[in-house]
N, CA, C and O atoms as a MOPAC input file, in Angstrom:
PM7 MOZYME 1SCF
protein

 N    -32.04000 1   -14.81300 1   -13.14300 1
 C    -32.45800 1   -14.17600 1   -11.92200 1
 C    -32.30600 1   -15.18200 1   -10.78200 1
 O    -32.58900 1   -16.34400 1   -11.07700 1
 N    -32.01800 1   -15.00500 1    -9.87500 1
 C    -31.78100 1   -15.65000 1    -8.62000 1
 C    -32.50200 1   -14.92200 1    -6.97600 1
 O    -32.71000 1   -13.70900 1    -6.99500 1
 N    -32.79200 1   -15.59200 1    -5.84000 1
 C    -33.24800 1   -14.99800 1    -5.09200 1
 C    -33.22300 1   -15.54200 1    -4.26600 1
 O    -33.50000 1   -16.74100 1    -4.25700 1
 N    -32.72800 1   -14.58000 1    -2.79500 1
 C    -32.63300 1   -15.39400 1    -1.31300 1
 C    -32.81200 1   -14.39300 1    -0.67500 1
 O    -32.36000 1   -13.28300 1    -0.95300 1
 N    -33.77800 1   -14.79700 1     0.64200 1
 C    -33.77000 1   -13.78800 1     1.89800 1
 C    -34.43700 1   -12.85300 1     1.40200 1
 O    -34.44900 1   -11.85000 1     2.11500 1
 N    -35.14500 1   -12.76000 1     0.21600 1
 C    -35.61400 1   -11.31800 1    -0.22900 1
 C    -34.92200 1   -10.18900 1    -1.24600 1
 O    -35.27700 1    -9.12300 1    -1.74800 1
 N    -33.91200 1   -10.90500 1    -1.25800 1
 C    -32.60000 1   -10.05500 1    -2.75100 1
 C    -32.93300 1   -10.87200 1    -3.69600 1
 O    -33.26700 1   -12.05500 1    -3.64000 1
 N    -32.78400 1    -9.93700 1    -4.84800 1
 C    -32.90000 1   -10.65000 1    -6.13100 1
 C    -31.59900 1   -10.18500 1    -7.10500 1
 O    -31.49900 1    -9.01400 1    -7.47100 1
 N    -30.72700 1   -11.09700 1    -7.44400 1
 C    -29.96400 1   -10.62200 1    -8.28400 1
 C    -30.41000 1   -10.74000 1    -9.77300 1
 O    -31.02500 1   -11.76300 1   -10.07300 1
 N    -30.23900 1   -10.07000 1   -10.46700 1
 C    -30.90300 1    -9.66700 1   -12.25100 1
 C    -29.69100 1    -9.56900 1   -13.27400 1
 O    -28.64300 1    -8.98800 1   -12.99100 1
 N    -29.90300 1   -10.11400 1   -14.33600 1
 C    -28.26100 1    -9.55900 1   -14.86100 1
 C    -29.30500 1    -8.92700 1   -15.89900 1
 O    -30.45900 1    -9.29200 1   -16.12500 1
 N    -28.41500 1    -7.65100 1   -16.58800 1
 C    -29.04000 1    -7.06900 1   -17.21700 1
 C    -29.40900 1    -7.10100 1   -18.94300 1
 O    -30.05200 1    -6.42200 1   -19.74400 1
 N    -28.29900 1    -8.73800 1   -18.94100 1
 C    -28.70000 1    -8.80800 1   -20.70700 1
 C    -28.39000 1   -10.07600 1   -20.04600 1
 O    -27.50500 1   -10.39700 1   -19.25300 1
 N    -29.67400 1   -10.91500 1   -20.76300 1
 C    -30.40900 1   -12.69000 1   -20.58900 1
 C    -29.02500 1   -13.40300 1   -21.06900 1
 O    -28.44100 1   -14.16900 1   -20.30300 1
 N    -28.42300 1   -13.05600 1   -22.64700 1
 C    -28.01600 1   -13.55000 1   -22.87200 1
 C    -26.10800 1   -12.38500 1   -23.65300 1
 O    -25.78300 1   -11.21200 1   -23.84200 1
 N    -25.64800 1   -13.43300 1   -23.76600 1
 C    -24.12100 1   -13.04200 1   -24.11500 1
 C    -23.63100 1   -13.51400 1   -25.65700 1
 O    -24.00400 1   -14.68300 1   -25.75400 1
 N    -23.02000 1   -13.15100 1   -26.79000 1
 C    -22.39900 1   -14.04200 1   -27.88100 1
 C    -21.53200 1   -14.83000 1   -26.97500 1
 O    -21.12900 1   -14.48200 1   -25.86500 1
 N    -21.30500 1   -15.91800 1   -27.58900 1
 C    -20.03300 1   -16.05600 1   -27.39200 1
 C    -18.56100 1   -15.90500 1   -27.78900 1
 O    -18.43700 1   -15.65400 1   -28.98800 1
 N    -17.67600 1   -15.97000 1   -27.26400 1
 C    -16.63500 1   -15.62900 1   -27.68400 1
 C    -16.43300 1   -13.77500 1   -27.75600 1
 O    -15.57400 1   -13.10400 1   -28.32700 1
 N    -17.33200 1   -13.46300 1   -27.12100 1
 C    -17.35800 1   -11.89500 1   -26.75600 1
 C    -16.73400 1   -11.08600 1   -25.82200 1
 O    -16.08200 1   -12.02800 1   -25.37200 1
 N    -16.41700 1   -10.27300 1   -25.22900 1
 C    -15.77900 1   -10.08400 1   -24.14900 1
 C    -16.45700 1    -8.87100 1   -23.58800 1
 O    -16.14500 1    -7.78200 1   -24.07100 1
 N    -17.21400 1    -8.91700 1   -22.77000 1
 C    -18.22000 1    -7.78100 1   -22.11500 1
 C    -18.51800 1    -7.47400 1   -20.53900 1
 O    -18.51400 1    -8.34700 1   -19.67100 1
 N    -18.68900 1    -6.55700 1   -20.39100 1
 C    -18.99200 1    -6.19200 1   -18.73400 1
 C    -20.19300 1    -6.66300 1   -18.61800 1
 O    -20.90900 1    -6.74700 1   -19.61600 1
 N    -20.73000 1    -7.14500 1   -17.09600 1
 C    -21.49200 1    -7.96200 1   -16.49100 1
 C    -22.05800 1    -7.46200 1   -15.74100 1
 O    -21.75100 1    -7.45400 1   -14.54900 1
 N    -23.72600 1    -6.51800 1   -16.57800 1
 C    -24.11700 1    -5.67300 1   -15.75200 1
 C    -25.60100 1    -6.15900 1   -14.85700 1
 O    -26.55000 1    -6.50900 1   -15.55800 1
 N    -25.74300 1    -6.17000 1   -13.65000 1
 C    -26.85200 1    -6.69200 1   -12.58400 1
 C    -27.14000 1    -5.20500 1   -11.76500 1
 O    -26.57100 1    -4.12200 1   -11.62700 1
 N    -28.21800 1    -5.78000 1   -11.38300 1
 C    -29.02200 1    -5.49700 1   -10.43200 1
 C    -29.77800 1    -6.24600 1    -9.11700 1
 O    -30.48000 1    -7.25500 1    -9.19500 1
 N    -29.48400 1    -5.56500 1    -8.00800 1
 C    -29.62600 1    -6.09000 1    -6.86400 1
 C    -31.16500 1    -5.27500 1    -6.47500 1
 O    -31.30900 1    -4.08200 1    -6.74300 1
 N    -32.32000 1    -6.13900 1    -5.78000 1
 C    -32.90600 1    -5.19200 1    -5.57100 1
 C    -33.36800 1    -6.11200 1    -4.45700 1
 O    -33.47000 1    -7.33800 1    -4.48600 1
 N    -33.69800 1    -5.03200 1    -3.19200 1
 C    -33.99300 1    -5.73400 1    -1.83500 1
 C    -35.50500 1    -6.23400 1    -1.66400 1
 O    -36.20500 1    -6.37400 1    -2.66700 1
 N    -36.06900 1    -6.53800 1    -0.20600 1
 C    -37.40900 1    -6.94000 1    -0.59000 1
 C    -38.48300 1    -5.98000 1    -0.16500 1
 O    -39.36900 1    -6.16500 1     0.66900 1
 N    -38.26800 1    -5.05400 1    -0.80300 1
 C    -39.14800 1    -3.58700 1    -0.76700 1
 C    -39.42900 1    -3.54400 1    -2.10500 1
 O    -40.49600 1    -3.10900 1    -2.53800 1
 N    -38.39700 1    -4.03600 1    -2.90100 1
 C    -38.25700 1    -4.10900 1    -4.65500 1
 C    -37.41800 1    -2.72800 1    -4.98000 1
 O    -37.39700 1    -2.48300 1    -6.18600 1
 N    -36.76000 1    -1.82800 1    -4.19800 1
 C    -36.25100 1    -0.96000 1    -4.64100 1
 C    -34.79100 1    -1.31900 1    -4.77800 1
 O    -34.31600 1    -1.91200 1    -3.80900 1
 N    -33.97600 1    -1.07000 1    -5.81400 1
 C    -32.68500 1    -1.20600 1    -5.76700 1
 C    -31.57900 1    -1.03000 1    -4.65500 1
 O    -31.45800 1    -0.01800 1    -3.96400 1
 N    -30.82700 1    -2.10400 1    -4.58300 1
 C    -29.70000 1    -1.86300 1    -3.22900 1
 C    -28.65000 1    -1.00900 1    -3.67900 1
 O    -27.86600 1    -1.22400 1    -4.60300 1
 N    -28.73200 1     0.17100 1    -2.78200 1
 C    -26.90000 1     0.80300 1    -3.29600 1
 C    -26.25100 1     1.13800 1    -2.55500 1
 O    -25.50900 1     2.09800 1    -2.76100 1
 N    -26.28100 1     0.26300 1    -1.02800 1
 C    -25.02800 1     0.25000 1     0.00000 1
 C    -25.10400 1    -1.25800 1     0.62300 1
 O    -26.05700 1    -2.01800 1     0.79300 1
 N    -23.91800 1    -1.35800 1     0.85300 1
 C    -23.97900 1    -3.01200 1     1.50600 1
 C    -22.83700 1    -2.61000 1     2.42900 1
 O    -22.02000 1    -1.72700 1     2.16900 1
 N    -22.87300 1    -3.46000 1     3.69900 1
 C    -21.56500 1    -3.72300 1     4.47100 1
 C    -21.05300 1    -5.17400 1     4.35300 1
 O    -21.76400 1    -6.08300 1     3.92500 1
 N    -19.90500 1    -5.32100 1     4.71700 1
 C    -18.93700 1    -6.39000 1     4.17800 1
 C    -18.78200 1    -7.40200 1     5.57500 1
 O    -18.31300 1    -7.13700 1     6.68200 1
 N    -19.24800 1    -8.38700 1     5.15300 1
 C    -19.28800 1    -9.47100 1     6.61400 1
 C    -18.15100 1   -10.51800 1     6.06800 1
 O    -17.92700 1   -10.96300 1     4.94200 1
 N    -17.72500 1   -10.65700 1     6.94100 1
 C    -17.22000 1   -12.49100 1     7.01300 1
 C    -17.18700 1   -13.47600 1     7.87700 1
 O    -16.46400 1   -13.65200 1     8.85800 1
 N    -18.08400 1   -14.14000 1     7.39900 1
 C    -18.34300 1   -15.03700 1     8.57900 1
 C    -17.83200 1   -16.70200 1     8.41900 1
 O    -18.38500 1   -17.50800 1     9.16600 1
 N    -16.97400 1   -17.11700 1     7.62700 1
 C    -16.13000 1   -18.09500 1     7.37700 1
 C    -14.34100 1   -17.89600 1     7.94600 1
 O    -13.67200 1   -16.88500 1     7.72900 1
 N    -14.03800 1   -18.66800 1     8.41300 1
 C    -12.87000 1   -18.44800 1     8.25600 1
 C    -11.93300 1   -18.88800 1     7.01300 1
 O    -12.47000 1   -19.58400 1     6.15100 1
 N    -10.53000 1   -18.52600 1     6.84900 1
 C    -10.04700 1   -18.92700 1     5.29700 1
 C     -9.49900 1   -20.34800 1     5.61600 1
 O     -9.54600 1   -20.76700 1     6.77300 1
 N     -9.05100 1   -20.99500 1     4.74000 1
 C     -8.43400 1   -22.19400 1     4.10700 1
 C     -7.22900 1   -22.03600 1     4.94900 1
 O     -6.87100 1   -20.85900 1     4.90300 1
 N     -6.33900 1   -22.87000 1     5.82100 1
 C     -4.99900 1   -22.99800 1     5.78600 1
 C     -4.41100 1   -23.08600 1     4.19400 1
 O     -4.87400 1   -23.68800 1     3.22500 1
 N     -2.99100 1   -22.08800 1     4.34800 1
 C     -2.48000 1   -21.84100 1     3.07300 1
 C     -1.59700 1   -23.20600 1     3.66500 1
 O     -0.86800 1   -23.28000 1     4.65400 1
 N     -2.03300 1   -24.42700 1     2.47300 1
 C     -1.18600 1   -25.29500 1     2.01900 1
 C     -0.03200 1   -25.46300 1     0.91100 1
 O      0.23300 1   -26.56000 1     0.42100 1
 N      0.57600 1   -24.36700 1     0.59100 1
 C      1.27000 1   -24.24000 1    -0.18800 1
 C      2.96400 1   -25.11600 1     0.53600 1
 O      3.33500 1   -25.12200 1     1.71000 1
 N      3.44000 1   -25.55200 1    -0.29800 1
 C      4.39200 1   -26.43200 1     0.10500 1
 C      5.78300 1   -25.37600 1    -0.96500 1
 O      5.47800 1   -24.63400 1    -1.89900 1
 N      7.22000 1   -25.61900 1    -0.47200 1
 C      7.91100 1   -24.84900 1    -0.51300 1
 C      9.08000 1   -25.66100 1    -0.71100 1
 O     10.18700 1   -25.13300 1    -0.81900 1

């Protein structure tokens, strides 16, 4: 579990086998405690110069 600003992210199984291959199911829940099920998409970084050489 993790938490900032009042979100809590949850994953929904503690633990994993390993060597397994499984979907990665969470829960977001805001600080009302009710689950989040809309978000808008910010960016507030700009990207990396693409240093790719040629």
């Amino acid at each position: 579990m993790v938490s900032q600003n009042g979100y809590t992210l949850s994953l929904a199984d503690a633990r994993a086998r390993a060597g397994t291959d499984r979907p990665v199911r969470f829960t977001i829940t805001g600080p009302d405690g009710a689950p989040v099920t809309a978000y808008d998409v910010e960016h507030e970084k700009k990207s990396a110069p693409d240093r790719r050489t040629t």
